[in-house]
ZASE-745274 format. One record per residue: residue in one letter; x, y, z of N, C-alpha, C, O in turn; residue number from 1. Coordinates in nm, 3 decimals, m for minus. Each point is the difference from the previous one (the first is absolute). Example, Ala and Ser with C-alpha at 12.3 -4.5 7.8 and 13.67 -1.06 7.14 Angstrom:
# residues 2
> type	neast	nnorth	nup	caeast	canorth	caup	ceast	cnorth	cup	oeast	onorth	oup	seq
> A	1.319	m0.569	0.780	m0.089	0.119	0.000	0.090	0.120	0.000	0.104	m0.002	0.066	1
> S	m0.139	0.107	m0.138	0.082	0.119	0.006	m0.077	0.109	0.073	0.051	0.111	0.017	2
This chain:
# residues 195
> type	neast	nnorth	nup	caeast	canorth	caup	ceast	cnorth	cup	oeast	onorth	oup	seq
> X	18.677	7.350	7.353	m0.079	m0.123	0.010	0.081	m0.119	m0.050	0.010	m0.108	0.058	1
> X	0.055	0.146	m0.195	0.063	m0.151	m0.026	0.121	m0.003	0.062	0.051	m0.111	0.016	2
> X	0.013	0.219	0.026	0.113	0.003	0.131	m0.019	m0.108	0.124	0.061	m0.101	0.036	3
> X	m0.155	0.158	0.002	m0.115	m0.067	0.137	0.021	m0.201	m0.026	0.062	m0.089	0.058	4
> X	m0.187	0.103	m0.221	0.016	m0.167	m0.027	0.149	m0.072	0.015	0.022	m0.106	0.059	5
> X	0.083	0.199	m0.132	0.131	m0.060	m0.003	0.054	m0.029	0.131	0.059	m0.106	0.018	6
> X	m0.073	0.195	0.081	0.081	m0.006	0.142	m0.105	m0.148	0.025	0.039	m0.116	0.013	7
> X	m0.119	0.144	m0.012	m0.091	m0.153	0.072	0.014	m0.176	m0.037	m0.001	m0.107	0.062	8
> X	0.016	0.161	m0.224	0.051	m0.122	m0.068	0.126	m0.057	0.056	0.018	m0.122	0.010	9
> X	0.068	0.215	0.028	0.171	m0.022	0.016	m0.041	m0.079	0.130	0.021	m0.119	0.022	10
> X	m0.091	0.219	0.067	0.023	m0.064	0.165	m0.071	m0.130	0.014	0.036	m0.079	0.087	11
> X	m0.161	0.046	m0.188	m0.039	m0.167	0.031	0.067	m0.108	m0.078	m0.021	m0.121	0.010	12
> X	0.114	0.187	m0.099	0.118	m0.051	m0.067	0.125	m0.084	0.088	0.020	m0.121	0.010	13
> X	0.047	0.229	0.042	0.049	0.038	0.113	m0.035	m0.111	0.130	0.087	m0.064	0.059	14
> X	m0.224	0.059	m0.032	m0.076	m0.080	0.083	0.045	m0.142	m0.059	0.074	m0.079	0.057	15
> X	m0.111	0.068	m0.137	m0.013	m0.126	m0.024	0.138	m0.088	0.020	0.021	m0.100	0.068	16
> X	0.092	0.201	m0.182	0.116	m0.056	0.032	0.051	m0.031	0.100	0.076	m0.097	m0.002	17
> X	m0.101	0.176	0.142	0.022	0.009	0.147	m0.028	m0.127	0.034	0.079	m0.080	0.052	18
> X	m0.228	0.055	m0.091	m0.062	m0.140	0.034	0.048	m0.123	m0.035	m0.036	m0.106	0.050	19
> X	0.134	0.124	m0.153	0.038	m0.165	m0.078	0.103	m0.013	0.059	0.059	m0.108	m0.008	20
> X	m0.002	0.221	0.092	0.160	m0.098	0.024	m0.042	m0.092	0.093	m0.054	0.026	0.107	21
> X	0.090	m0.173	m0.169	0.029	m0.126	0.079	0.060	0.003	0.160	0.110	m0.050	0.026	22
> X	m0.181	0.105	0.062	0.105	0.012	0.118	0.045	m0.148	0.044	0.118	m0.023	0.028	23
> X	m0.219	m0.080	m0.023	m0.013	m0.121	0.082	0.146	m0.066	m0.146	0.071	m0.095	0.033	24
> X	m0.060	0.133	m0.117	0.059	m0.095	m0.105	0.157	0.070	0.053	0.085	m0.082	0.035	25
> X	m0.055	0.210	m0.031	0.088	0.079	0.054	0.076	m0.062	0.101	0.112	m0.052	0.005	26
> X	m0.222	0.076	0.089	0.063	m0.041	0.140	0.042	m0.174	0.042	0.063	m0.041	0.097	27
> X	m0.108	m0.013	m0.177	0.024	m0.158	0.031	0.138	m0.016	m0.119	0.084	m0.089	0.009	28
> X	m0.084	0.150	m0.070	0.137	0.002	m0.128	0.114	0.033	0.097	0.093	m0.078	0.020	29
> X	m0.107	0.220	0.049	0.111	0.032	0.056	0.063	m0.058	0.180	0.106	m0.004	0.063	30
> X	m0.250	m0.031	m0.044	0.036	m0.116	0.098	0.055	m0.123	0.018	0.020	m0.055	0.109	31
> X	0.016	m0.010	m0.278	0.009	m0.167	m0.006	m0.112	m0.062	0.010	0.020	m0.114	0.042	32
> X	m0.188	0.147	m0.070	m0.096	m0.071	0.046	m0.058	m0.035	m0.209	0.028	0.038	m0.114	33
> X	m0.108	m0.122	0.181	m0.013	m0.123	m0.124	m0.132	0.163	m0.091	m0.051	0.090	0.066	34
> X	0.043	m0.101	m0.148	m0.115	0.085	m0.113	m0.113	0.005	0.100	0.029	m0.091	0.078	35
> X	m0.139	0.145	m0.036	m0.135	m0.015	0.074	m0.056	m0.069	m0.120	m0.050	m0.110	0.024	36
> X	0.048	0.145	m0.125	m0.069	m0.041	m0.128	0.044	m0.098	m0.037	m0.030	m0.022	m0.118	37
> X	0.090	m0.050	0.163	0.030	m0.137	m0.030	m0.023	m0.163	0.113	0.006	m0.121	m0.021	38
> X	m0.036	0.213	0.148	m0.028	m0.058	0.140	m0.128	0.032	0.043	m0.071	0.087	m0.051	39
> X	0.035	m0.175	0.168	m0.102	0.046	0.085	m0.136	0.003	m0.085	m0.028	m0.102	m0.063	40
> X	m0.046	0.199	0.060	m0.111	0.037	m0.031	m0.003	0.047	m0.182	m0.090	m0.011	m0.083	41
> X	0.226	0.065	0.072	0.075	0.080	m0.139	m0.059	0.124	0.017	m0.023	0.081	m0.089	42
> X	m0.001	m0.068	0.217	m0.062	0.189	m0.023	0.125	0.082	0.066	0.017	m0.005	0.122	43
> X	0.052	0.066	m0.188	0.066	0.128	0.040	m0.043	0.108	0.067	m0.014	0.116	m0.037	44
> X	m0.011	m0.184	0.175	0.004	0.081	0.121	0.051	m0.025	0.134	0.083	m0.088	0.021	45
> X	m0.135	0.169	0.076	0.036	0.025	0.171	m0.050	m0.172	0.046	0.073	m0.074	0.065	46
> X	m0.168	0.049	m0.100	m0.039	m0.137	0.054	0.069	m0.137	m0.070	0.017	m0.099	0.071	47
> X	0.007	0.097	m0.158	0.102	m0.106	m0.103	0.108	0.039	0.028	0.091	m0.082	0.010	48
> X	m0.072	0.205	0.009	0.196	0.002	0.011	0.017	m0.058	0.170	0.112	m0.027	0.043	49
> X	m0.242	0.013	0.045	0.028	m0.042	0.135	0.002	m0.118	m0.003	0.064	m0.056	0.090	50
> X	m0.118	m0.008	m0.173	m0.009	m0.128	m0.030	0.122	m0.107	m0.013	0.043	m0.096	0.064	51
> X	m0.011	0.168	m0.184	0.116	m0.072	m0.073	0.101	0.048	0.040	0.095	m0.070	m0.036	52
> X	m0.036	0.230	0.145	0.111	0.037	m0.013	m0.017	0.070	0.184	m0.060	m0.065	0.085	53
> X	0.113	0.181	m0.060	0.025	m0.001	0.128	m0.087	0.113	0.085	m0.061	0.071	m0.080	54
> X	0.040	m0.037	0.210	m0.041	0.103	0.048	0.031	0.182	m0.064	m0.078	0.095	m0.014	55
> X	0.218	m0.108	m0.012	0.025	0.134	m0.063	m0.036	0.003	m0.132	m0.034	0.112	m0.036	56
> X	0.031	m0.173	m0.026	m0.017	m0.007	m0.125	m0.139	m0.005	m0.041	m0.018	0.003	m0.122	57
> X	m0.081	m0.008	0.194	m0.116	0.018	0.044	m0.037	0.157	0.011	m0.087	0.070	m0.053	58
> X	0.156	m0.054	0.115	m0.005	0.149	0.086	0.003	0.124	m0.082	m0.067	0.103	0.001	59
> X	0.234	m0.178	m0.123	0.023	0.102	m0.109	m0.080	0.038	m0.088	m0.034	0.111	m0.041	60
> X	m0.007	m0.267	0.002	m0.124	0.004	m0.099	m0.122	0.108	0.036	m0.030	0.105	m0.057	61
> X	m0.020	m0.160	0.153	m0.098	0.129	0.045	0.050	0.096	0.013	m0.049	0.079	m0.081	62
> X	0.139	m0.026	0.153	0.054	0.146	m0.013	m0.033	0.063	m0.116	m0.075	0.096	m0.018	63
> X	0.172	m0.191	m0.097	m0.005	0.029	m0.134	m0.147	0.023	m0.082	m0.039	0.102	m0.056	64
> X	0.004	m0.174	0.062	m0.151	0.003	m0.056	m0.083	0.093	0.066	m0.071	0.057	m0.083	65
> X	0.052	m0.023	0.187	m0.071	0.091	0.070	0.098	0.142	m0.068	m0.045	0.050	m0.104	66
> X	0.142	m0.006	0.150	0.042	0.120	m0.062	m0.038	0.011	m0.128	m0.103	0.064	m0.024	67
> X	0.165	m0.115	m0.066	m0.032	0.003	m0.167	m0.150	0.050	m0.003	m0.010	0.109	m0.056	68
> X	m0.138	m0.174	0.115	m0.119	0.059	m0.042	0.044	0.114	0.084	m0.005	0.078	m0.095	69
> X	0.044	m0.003	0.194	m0.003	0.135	0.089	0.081	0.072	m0.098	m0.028	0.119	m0.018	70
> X	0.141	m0.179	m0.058	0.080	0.127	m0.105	m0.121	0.018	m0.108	m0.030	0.094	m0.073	71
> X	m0.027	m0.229	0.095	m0.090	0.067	m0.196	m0.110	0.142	0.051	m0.039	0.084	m0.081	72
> X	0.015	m0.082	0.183	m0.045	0.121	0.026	0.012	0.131	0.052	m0.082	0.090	0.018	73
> X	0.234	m0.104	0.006	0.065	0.091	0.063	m0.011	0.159	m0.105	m0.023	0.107	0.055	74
> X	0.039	m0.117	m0.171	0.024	0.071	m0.069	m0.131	0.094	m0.011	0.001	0.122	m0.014	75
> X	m0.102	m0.198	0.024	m0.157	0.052	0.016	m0.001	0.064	0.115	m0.060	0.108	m0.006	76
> X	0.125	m0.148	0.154	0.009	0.078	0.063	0.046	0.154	0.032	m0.058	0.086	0.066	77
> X	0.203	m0.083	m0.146	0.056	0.061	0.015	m0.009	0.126	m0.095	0.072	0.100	0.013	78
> X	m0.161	m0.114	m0.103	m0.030	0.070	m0.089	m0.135	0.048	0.043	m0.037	0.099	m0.064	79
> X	m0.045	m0.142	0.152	m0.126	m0.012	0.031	m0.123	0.008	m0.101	m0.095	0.078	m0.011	80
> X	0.136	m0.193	m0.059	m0.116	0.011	m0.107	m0.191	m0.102	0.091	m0.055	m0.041	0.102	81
> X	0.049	0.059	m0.238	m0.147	m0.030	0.039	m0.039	m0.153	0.045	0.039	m0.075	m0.089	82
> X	m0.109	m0.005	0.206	m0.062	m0.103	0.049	0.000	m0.069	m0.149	0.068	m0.103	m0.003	83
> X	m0.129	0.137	m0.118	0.012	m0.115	m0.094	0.099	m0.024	m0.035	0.024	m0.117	m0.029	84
> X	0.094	0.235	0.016	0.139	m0.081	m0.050	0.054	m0.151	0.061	0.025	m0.112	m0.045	85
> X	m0.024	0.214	0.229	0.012	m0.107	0.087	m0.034	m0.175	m0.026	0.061	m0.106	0.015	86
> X	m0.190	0.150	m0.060	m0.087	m0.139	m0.026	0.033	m0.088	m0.101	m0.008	m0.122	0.011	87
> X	0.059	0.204	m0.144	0.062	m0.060	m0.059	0.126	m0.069	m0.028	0.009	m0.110	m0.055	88
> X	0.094	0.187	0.101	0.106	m0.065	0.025	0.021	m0.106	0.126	0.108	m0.052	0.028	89
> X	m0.220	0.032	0.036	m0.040	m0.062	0.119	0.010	m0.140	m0.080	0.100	m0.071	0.011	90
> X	m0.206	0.038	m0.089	m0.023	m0.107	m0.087	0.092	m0.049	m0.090	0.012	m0.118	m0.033	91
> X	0.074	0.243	m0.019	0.103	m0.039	m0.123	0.099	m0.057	0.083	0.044	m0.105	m0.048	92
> X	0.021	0.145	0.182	0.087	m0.075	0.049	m0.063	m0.147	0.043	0.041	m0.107	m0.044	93
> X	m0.127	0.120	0.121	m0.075	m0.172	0.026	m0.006	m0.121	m0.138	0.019	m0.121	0.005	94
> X	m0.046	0.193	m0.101	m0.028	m0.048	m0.089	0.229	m0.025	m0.093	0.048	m0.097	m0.060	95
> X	m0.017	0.163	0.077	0.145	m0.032	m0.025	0.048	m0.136	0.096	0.043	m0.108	m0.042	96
> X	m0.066	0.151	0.188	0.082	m0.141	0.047	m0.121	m0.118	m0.044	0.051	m0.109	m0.025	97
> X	m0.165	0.112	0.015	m0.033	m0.116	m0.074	0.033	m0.058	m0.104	0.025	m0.120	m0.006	98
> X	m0.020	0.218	m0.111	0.054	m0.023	m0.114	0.088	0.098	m0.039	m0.015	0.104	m0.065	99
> X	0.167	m0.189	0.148	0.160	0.080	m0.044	0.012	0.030	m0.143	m0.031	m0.091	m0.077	100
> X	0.069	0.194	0.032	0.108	m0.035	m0.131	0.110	m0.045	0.007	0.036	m0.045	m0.109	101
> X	0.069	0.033	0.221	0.047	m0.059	0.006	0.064	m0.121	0.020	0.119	m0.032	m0.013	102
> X	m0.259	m0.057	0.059	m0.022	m0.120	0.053	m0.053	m0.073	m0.123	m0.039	m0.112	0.033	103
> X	0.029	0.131	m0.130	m0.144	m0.045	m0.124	m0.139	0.011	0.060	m0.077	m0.095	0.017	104
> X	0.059	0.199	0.007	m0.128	0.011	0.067	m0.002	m0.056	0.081	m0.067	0.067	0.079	105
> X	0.100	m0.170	m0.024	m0.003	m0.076	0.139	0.026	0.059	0.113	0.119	0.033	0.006	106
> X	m0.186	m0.001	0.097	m0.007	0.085	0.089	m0.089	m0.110	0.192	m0.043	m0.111	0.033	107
> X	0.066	0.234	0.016	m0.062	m0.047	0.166	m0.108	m0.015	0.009	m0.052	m0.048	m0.101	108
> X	m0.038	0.075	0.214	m0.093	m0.012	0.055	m0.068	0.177	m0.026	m0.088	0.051	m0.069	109
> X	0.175	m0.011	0.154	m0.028	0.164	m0.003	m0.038	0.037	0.110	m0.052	0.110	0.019	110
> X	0.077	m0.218	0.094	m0.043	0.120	0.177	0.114	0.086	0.031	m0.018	0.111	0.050	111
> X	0.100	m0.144	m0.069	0.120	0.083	0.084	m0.044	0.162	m0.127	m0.057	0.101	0.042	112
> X	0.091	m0.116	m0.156	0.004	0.080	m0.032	m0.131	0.125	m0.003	0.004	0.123	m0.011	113
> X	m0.110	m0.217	0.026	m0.112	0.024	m0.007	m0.044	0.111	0.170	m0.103	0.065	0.019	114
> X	0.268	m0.088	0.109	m0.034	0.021	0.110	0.079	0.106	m0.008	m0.033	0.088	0.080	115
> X	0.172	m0.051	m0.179	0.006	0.134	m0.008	m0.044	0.077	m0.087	0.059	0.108	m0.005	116
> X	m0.150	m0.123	m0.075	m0.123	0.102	m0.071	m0.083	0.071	0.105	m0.011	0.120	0.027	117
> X	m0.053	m0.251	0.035	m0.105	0.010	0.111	0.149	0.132	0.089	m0.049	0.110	0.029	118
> X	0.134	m0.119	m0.009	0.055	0.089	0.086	m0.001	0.141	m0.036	m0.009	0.092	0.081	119
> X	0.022	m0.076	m0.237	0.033	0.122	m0.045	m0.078	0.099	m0.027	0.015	0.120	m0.018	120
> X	m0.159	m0.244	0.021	m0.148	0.093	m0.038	m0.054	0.051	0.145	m0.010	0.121	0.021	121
> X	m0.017	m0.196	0.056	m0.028	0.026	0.133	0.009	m0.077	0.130	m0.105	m0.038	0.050	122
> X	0.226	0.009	0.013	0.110	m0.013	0.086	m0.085	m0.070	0.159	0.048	m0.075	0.085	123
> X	m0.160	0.124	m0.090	m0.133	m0.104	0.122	m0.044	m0.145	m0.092	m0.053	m0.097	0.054	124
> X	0.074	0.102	m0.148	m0.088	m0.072	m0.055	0.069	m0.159	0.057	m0.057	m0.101	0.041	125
> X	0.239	0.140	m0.065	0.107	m0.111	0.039	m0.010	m0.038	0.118	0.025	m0.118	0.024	126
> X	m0.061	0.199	0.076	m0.001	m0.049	0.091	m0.166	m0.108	0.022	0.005	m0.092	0.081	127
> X	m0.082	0.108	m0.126	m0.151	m0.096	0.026	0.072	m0.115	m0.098	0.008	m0.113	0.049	128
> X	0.041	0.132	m0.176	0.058	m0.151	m0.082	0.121	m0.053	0.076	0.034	m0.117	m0.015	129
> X	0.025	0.190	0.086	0.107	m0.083	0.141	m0.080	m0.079	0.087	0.011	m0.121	0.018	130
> X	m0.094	0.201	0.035	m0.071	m0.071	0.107	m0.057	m0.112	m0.072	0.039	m0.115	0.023	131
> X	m0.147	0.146	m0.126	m0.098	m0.094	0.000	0.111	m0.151	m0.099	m0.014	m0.120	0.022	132
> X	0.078	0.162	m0.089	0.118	m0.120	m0.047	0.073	m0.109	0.099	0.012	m0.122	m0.014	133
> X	0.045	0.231	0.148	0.008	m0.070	0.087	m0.060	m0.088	0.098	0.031	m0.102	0.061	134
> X	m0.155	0.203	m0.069	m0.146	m0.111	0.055	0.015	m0.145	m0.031	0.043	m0.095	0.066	135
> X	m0.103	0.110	m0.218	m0.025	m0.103	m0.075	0.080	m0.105	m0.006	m0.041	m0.116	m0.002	136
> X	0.204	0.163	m0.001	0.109	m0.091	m0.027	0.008	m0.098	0.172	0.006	m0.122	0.012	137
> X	m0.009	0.210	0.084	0.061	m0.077	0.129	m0.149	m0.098	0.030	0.004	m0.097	0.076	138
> X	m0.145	0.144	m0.154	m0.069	m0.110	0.047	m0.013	m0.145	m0.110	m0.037	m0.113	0.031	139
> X	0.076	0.160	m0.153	m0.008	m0.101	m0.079	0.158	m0.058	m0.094	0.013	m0.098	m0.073	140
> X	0.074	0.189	0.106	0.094	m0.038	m0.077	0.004	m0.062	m0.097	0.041	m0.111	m0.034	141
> X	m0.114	0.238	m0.036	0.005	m0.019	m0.176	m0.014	0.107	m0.054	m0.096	0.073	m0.027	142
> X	0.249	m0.070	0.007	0.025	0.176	m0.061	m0.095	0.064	m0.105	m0.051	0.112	m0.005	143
> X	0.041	m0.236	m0.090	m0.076	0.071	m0.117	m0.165	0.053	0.052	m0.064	0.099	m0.033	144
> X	0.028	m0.223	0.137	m0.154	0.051	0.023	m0.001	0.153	0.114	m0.096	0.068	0.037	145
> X	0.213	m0.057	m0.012	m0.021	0.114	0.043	0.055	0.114	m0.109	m0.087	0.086	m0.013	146
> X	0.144	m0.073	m0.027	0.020	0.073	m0.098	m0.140	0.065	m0.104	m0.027	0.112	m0.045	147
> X	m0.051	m0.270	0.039	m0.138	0.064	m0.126	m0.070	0.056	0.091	m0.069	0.096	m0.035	148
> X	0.066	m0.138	0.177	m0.109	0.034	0.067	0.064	0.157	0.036	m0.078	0.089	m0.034	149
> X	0.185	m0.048	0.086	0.005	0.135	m0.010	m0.022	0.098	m0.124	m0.072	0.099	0.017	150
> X	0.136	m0.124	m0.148	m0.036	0.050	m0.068	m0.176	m0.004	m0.054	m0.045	0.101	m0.053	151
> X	m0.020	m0.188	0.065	m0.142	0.072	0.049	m0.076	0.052	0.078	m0.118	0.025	m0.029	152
> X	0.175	0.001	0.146	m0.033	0.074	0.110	0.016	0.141	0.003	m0.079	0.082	0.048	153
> X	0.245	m0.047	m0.131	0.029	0.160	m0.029	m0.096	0.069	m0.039	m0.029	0.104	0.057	154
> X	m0.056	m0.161	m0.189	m0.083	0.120	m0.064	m0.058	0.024	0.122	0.046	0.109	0.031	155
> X	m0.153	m0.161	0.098	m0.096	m0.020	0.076	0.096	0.143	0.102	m0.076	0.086	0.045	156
> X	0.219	m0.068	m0.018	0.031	0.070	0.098	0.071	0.120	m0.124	0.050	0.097	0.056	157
> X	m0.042	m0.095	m0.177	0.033	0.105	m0.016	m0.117	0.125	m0.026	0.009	0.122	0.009	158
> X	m0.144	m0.231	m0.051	m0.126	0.063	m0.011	m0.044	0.113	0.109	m0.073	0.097	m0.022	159
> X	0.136	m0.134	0.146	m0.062	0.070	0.118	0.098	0.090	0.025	m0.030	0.079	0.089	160
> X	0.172	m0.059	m0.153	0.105	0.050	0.064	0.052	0.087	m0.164	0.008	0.120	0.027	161
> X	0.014	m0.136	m0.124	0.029	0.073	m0.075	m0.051	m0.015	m0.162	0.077	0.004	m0.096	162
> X	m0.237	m0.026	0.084	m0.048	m0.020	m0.084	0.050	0.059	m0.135	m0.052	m0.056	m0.097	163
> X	0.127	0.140	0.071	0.040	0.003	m0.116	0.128	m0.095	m0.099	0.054	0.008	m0.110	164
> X	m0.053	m0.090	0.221	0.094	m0.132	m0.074	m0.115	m0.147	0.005	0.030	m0.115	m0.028	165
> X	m0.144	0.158	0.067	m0.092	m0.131	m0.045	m0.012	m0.061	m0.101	m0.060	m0.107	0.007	166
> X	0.105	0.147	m0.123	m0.026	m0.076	m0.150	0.140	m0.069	0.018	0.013	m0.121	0.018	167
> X	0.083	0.207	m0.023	0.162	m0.068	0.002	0.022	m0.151	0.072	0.053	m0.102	m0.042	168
> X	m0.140	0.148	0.216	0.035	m0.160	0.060	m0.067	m0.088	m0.073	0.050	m0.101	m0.052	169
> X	m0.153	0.132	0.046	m0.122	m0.115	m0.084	0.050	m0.088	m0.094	m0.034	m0.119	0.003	170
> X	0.149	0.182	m0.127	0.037	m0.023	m0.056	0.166	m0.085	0.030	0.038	m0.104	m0.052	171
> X	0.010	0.161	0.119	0.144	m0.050	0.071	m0.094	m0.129	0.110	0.084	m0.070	0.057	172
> X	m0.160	0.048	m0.037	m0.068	m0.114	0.105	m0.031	m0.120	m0.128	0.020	m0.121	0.010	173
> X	m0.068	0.185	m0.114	m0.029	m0.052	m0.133	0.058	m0.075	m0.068	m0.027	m0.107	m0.055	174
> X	0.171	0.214	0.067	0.140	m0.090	m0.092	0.037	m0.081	0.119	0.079	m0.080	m0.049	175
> X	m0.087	0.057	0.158	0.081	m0.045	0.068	m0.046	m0.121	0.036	0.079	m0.094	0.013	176
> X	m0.257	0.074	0.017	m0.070	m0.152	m0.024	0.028	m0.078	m0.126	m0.025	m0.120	m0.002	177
> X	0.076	0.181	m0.104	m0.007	m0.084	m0.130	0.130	m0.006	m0.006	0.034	m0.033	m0.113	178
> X	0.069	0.052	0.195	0.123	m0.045	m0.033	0.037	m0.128	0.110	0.101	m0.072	0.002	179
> X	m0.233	0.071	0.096	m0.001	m0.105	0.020	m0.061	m0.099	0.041	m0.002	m0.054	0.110	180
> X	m0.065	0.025	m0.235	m0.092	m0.106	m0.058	0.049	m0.110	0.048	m0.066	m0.069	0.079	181
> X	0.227	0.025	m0.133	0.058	m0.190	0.049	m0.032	0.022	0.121	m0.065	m0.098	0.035	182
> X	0.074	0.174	0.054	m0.020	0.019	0.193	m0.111	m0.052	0.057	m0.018	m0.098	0.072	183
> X	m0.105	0.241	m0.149	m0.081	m0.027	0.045	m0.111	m0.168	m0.077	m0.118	m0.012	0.032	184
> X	0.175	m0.075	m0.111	m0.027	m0.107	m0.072	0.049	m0.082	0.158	m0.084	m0.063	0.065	185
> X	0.227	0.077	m0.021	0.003	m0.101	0.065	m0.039	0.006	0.153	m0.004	m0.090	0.084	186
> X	m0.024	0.217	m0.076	m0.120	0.027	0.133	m0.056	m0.047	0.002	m0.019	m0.071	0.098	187
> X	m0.082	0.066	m0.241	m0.168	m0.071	0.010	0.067	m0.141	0.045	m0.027	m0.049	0.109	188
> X	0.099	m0.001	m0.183	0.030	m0.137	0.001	0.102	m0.051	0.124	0.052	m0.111	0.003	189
> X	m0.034	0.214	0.097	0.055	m0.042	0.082	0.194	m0.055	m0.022	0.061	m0.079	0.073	190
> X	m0.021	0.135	m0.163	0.156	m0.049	m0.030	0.069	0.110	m0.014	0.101	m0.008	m0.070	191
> X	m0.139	0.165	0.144	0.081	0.075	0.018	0.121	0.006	0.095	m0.019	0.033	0.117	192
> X	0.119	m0.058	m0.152	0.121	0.034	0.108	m0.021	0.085	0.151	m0.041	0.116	0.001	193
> X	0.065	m0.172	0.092	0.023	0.109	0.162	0.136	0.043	0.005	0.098	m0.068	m0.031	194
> X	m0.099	0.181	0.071	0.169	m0.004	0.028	0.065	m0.011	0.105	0.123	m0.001	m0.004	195
């Protein structure tokens, strides 16, 4: 049993660290591109690094960020432990690229990474947050409002499709509206960025 606790502790440990590496800070360093955190929006991600820096560098970032949450769960896979581990290290990585240790806590948004969790737990789910992201984006071009609006839509399609990760999205839909509060502030108010 306290074997059990220890392996679990390590892997949302593990998770988390996965989660803080800075990809967007990474990839604009080794490109010649200006800090994200110092430009644009100051959010260290896929949408600020498109901003301020180039198509690939865009690309990497997401790459990057999307893998990192799919490694924090890999290990759960591969070991085949139990749906709550999953769940947990689900959150500990989301919750790392928000608040890096290596960043001073200063961290992203959390979709990309948040889209390879969503991959590692159950692999349909990516495809309805593709679609419905892309929906949203080509009719309103405003990344972020599509972004909250998918991540509250997941719980609604994982409910019908693999209810034993219903608390997890709820919660990953949860962290992911409150990380973005400045967004959805300048929605109401109409001064959100199109891209």
């Amino acid at each position: 049993m306290t074997e059990s606790i220890a392996v679990t502790f390590s892997l949302i440990s593990l998770a988390y660290l996965w989660g803080s590496i800075p990809t967007a800070v990474i990839v604009c360093r080794v490109l010649g591109l200006p800090d994200p955190r110092q430009r644009g929006s100051g959010n260290p991600g896929t949408t600020n690094v498109l901003r301020i820096g180039t198509r690939q560098a865009a690309f990497l970032t997401l790459m990057g960020d999307t893998s990192k949450g799919f490694l924090a769960i890999l290990p759960c896979m591969i070991f085949e432990l139990p749906a709550q581990t999953h769940s947990f290290c689900a959150i500990a990585a989301i919750l790392g690229h928000l608040f890096s240790i290596f960043t001073s806590f200063r961290g992203g948004k959390g979709v990309a990474t948040t889209l390879g969790v969503c991959l590692a737990l159950y692999w349909p789910l990516v495809l309805f947050q593709l679609f419905c992201w892309g929906l949203i984006t080509s009719t309103s071009r405003i990344s972020s409002l599509a972004s909250i609006s998918t991540a509250l839509l997941s719980p609604i399609f994982i409910w019908h499709t693999a209810p034993e990760y219903l608390a997890t999205l709820w919660m990953l839909a949860a962290i992911l509206v409150l990380s973005h509060r400045s967004n959805i502030k300048n929605l109401l108010e109409g001064r959100e960025p199109r891209l």
